[in-house]
C-alpha positions as CSV (number, residue, x, y, z in Angstrom):
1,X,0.0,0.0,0.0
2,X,3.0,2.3,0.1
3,X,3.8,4.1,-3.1
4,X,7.4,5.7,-4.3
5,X,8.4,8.3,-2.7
6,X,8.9,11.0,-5.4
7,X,12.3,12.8,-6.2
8,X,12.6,16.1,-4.5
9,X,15.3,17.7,-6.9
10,X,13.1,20.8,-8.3
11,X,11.9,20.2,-11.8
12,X,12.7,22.9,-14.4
13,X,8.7,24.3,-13.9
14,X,9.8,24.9,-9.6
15,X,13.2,26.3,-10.7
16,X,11.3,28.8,-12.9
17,X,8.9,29.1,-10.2
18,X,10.8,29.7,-7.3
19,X,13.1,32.4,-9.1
20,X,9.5,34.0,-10.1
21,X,8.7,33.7,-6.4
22,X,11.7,35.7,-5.3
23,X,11.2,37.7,-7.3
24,X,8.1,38.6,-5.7
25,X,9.1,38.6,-2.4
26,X,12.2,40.9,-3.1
27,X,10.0,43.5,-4.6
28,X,7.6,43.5,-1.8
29,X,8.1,46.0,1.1
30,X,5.6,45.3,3.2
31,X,7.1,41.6,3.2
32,X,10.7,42.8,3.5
33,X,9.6,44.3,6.5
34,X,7.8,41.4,8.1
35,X,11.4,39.9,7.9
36,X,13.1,42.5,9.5
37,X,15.1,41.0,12.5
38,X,14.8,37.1,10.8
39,X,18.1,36.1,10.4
40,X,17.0,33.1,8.4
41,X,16.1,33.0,4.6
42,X,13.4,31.3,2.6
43,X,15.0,28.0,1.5
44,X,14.0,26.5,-1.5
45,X,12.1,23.8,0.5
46,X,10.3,26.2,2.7
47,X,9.1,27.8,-1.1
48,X,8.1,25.1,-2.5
49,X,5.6,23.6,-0.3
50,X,3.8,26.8,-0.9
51,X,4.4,26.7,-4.8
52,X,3.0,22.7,-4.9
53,X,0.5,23.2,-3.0
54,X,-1.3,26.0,-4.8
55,X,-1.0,24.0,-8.2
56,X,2.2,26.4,-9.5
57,X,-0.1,29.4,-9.2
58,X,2.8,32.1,-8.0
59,X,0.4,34.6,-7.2
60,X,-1.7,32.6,-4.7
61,X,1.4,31.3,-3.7
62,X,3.2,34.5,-3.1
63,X,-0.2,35.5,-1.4
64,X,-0.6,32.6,1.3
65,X,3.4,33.2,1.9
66,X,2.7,36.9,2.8
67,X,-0.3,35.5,4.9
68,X,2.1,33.0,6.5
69,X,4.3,36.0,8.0
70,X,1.4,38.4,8.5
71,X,0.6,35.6,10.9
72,X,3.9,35.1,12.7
73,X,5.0,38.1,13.2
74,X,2.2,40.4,13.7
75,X,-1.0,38.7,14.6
76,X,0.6,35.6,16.8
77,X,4.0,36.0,17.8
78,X,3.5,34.3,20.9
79,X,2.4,31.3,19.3
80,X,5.2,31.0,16.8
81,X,7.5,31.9,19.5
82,X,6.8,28.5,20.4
83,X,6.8,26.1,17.2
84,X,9.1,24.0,18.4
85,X,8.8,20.2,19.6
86,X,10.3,20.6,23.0
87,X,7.8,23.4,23.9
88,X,5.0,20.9,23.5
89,X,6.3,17.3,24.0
90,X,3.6,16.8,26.5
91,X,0.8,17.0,23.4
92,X,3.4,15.0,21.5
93,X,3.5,12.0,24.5
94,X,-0.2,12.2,24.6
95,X,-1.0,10.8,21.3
96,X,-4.1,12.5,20.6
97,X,-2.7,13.5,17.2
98,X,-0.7,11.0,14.8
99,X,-0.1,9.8,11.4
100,X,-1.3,7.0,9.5
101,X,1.7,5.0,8.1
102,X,0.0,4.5,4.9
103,X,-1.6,6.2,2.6
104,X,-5.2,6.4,0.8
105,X,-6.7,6.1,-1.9
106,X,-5.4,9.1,-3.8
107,X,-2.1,8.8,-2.3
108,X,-2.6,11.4,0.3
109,X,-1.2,11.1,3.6
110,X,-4.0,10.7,7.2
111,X,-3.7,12.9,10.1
112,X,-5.7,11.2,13.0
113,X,-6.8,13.2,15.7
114,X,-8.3,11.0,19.0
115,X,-10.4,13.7,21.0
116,X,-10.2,10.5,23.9
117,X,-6.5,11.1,24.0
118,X,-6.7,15.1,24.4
119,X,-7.3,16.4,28.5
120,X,-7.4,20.5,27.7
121,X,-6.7,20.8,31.6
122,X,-3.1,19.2,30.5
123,X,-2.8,20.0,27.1
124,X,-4.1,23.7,26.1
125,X,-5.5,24.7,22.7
126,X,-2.7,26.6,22.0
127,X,0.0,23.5,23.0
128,X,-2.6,21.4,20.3
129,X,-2.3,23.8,17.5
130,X,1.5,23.7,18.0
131,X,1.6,20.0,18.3
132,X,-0.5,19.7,15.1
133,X,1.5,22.0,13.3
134,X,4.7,20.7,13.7
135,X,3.5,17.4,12.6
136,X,2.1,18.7,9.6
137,X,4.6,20.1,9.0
138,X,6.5,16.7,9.0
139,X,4.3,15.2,6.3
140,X,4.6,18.3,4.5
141,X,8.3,17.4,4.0
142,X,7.6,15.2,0.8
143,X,6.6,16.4,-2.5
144,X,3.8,13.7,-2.6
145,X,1.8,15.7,0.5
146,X,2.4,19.0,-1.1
147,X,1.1,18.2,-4.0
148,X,-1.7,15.5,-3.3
149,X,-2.6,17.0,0.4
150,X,-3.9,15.7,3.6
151,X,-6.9,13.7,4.8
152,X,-8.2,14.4,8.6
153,X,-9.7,11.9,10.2
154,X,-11.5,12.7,13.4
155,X,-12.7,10.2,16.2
156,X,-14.6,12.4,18.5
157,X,-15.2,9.4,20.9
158,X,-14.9,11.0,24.7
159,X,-16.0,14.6,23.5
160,X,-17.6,16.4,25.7
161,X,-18.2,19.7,27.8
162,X,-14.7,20.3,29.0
163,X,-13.7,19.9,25.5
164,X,-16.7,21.9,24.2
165,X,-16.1,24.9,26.3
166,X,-12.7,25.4,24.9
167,X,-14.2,25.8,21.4
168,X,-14.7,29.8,21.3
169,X,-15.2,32.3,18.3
170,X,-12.0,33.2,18.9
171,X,-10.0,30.2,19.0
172,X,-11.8,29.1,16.3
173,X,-10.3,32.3,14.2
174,X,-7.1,31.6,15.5
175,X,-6.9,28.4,14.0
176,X,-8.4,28.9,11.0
177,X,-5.9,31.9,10.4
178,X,-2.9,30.1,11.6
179,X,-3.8,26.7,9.9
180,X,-5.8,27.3,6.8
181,X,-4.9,30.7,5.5
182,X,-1.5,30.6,5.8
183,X,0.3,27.5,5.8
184,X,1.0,24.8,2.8
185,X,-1.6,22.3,4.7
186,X,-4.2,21.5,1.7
187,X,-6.7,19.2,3.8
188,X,-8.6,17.6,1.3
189,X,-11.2,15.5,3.2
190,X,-12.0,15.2,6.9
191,X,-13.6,12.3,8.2
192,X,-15.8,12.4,11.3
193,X,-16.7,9.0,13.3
194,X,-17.8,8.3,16.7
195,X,-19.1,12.1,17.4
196,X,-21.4,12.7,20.6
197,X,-24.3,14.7,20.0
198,X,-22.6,17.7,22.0
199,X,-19.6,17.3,19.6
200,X,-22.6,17.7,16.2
201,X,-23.4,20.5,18.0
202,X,-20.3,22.6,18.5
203,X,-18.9,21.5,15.0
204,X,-22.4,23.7,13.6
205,X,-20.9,26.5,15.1
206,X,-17.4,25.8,14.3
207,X,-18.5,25.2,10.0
208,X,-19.8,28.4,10.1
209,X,-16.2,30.2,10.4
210,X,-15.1,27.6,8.5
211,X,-13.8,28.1,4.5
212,X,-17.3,27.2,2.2
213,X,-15.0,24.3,0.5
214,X,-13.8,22.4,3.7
215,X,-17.2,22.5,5.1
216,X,-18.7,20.8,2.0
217,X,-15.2,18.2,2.5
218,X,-16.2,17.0,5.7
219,X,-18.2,13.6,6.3
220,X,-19.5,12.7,9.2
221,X,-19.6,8.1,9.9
222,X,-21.6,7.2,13.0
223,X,-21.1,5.2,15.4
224,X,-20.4,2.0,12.9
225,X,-17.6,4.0,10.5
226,X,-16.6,0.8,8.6
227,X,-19.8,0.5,6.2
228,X,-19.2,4.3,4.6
229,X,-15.5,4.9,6.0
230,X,-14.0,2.2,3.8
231,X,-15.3,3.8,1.2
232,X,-12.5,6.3,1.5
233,X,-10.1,4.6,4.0
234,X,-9.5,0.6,3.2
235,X,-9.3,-1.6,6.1
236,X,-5.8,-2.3,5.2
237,X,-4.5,0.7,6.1
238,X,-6.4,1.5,9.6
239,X,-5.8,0.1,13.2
240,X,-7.8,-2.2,14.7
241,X,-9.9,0.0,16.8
242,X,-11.1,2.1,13.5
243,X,-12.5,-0.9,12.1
244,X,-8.9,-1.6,10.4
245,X,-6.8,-4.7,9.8
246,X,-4.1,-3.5,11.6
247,X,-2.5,-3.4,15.0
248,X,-2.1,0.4,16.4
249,X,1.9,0.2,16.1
250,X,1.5,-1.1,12.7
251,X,-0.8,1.2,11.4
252,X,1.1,4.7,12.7
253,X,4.1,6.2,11.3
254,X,6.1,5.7,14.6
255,X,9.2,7.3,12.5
256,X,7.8,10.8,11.7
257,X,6.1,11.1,15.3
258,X,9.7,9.5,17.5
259,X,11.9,12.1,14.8
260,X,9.8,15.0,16.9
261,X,11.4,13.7,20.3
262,X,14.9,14.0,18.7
263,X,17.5,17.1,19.6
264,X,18.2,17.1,15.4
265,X,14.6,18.2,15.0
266,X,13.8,20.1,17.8
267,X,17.5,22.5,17.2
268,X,15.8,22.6,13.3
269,X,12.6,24.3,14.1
270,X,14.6,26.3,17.0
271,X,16.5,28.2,13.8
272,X,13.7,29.7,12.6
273,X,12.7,31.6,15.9
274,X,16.2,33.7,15.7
């Protein structure tokens, strides 16, 4: 079930892309001076997750990078301040949030968040949207998941008030600037099983802050997921308890989520705080 991984040496379209994409950048002023005091440059990595994921379009590109640092430096510092793994190992350890080894259908790559595994007392919203940025972040680091995107598969078993009443206006904004306005993330389906009726009820509120074309991409599974979820996600690549073939350490990509717990990493998303 595992494709090729794909060759990340630029092709000759990103070379002509990324110098086009400088180019933009350099002639911007209001972007030259977000980056005032960064001592770090835009690698050519960093540019082309944004250049994949918006299908080559340098202008939508160039305008979700500007968005990007809008967001860092101005509207969320203090959040960015802290984007690195140490800062939030104890979201990390909890395993609320982890990646599917294998792929789906479409060759996307399956964030799975486990509401069960989340205690906000312990682990505030703010360390979650760190946690889950950093990790996709990870799968972002492949020109497959640039290109083809992410599927989100929610199991809201456990959901309930002192989740709900974390769940404001505001936090909602926050991470729908932070998450979906500005980074490479291109979720392409999320997929909703085991939700409470109090969980139904706060995701109605949540949808209506929500981009028009991720609300129509999310599907909601019952209580018995495996009759409509297989549809999208075989049983050969879940874990047991999600209806799957597989055993929980087989079916995660223990890899990606152990790398996070390394000094390597954590010194790696440390340089681009100076």
């Amino acid at each position: 079930m595992t494709p090729q991984k794909l060759l990340q040496i630029p092709t000759k379209q990103e070379k002509k892309c990324l110098v086009l994409l400088r180019k933009f950048i350099s002639e911007s002023p209001s972007l030259r001076q977000l980056q005032t005091g960064i001592s770090w440059e835009f690698s050519d990595d960093f540019l082309l997750r944004y250049i994949r994921s918006r299908g080559y379009n340098i202008n939508s590109a160039f305008e979700r990078l500007h968005v990007h640092m809008t967001t860092r430096i101005i509207l969320y510092p203090e959040l960015f301040s802290r984007l690195y793994p140490s800062a939030v190992y104890h979201m990390l350890k909890s395993r609320c949030a982890r990646v599917l080894k294998f792929r789906d259908f479409k060759n996307r790559r399956i964030l799975l968040f486990r509401i069960s595994e989340w205690n906000p007392e312990i682990v505030t919203v703010d360390d979650l949207l760190i946690g889950l940025m950093l990790i996709g972040w990870e799968i972002l680091g492949d020109m497959e998941t640039q290109i083809n995107g992410v599927v989100v598969l929610v199991d809201g078993c456990g959901f309930g008030f002192k989740h709900a009443k974390f769940v404001s206006p505001t936090v909602v904004k926050k991470w729908v600037e932070v998450v979906l306005k500005s980074t490479p993330f291109k979720c392409k389906k999320v997929h909703i099983i085991n939700a409470p009726t109090i969980f139904n009820m706060t995701l109605s509120i949540v949808k209506m802050m929500l981009p028009t074309k991720l609300g129509r991409r999310i599907h909601f599974h019952g209580h018995t997921p495996s009759t409509t979820l297989h549809k999208y996600l075989p049983p050969q690549i879940l874990p047991e308890f999600l209806g799957g073939e597989l055993s929980e350490q087989v079916a995660m990509d223990n890899i990606l989520h152990d790398e996070l717990f390394t000094k390597a990493k954590n010194d790696y998303y440390k340089m681009f705080l100076k």
